[in-house]
One Martini backbone bead per residue (centre of mass of N, CA, C, O) as a GRO file, in nm:
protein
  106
    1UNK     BB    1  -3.369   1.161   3.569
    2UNK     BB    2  -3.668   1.376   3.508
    3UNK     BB    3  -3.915   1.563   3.664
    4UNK     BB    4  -4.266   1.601   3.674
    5UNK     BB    5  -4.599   1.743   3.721
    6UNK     BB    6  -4.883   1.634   3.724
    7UNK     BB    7  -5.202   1.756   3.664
    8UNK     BB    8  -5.358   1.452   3.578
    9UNK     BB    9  -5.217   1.297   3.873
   10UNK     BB   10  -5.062   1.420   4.095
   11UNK     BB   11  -4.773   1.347   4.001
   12UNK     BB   12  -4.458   1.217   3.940
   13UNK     BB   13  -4.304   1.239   3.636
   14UNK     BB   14  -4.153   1.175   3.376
   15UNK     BB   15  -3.885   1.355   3.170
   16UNK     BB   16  -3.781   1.574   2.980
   17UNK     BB   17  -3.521   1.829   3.023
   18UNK     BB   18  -3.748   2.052   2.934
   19UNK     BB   19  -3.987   1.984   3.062
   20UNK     BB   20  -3.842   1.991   3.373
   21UNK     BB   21  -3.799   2.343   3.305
   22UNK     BB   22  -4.064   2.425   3.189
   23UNK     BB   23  -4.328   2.472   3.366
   24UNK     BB   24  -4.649   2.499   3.354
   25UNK     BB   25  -4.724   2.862   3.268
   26UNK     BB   26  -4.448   2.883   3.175
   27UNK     BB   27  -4.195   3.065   2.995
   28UNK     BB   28  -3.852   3.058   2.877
   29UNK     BB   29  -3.892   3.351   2.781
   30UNK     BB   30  -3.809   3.667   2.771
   31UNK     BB   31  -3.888   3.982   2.757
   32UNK     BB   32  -3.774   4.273   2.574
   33UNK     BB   33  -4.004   4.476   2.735
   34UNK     BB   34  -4.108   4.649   2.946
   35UNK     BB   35  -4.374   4.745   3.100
   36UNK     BB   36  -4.592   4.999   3.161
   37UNK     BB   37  -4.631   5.213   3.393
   38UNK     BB   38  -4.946   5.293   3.563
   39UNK     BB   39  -4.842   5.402   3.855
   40UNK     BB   40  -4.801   5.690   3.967
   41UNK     BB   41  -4.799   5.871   3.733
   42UNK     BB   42  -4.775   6.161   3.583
   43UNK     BB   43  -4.948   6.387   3.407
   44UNK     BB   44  -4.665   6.555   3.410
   45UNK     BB   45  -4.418   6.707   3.333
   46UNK     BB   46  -4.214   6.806   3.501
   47UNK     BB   47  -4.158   7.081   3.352
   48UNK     BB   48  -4.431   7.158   3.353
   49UNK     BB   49  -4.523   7.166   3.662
   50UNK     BB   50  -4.279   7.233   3.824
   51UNK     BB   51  -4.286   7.147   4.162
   52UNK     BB   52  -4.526   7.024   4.114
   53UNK     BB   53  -4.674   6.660   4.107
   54UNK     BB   54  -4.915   6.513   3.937
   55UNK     BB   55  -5.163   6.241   3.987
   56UNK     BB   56  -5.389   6.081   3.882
   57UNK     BB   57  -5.450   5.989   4.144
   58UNK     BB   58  -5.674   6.211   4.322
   59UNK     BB   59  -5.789   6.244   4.631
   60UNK     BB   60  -5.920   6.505   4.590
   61UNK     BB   61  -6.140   6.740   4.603
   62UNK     BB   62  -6.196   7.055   4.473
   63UNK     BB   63  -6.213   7.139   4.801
   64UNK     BB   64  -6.017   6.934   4.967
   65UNK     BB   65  -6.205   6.687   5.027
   66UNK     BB   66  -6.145   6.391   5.078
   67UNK     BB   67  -6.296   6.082   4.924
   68UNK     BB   68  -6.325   5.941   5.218
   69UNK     BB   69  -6.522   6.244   5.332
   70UNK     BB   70  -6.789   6.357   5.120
   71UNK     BB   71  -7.046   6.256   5.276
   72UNK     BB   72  -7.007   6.316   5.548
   73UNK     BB   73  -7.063   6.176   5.856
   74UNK     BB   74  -7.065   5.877   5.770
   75UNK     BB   75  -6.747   5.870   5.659
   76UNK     BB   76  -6.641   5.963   5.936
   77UNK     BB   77  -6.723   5.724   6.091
   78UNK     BB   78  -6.639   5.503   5.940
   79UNK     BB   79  -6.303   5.593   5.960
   80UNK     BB   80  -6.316   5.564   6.255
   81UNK     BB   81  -6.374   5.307   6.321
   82UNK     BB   82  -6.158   5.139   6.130
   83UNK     BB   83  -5.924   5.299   6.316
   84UNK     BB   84  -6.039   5.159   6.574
   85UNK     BB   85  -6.003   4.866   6.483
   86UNK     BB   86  -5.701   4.902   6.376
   87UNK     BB   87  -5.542   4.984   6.660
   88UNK     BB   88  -5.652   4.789   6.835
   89UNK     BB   89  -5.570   4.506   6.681
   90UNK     BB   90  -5.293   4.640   6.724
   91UNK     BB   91  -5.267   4.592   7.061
   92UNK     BB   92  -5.364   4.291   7.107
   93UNK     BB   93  -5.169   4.159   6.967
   94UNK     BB   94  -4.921   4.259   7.164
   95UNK     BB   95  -5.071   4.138   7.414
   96UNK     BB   96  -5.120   3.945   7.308
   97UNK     BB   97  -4.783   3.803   7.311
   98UNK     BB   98  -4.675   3.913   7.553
   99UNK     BB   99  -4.802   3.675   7.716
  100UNK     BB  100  -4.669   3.444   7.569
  101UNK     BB  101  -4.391   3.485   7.622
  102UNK     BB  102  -4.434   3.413   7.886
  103UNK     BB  103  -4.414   3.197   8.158
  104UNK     BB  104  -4.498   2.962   8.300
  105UNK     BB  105  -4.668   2.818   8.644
  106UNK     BB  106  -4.535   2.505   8.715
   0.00000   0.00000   0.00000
């Protein structure tokens, strides 16, 4: 006998072996063709472009400043704070890791 998951019952209910190996919202066949990558993707055809190859996504504006320090003060506060807080938390996270390693003193 087969089973499968009933999504009306929340149990395991009976069923024919095709129903048990399709399970809901998944399709028995494969696509024909990979889709299309969308990321990462250059704009220019390597040749085209010489050595140098410009992707979609740029990070910087015009004039060389990244996009997350272009409003300058606040940006650069913002940026500095959550790399130190991000620094800070993996560090707390390896000191209390190296505490619990160590054994108990009973």
């Amino acid at each position: 006998m087969y089973y499968k998951f009933s999504g009306f019952t929340q149990k395991l209910t009976g069923s024919a072996p095709t129903a048990a190996y399709s399970p809901q919202g998944l399709r028995p066949s494969v696509p024909a063709e990979s889709p299309a990558m969308i990321f990462a993707t250059p704009t220019k055809v390597v040749s085209e472009a010489g050595s140098m190859v410009e992707y979609m996504g740029a990070n910087k504006t015009s004039d060389g400043i990244p996009i997350h320090l272009k409003r300058g003060v606040p940006d650069r506060l913002l940026y500095r704070t959550t790399m130190a807080l991000t620094v800070g938390g993996a560090l707390y996270c390896l000191v209390a890791l190296y505490i619990a390693a160590q054994p108990s003193n009973k």
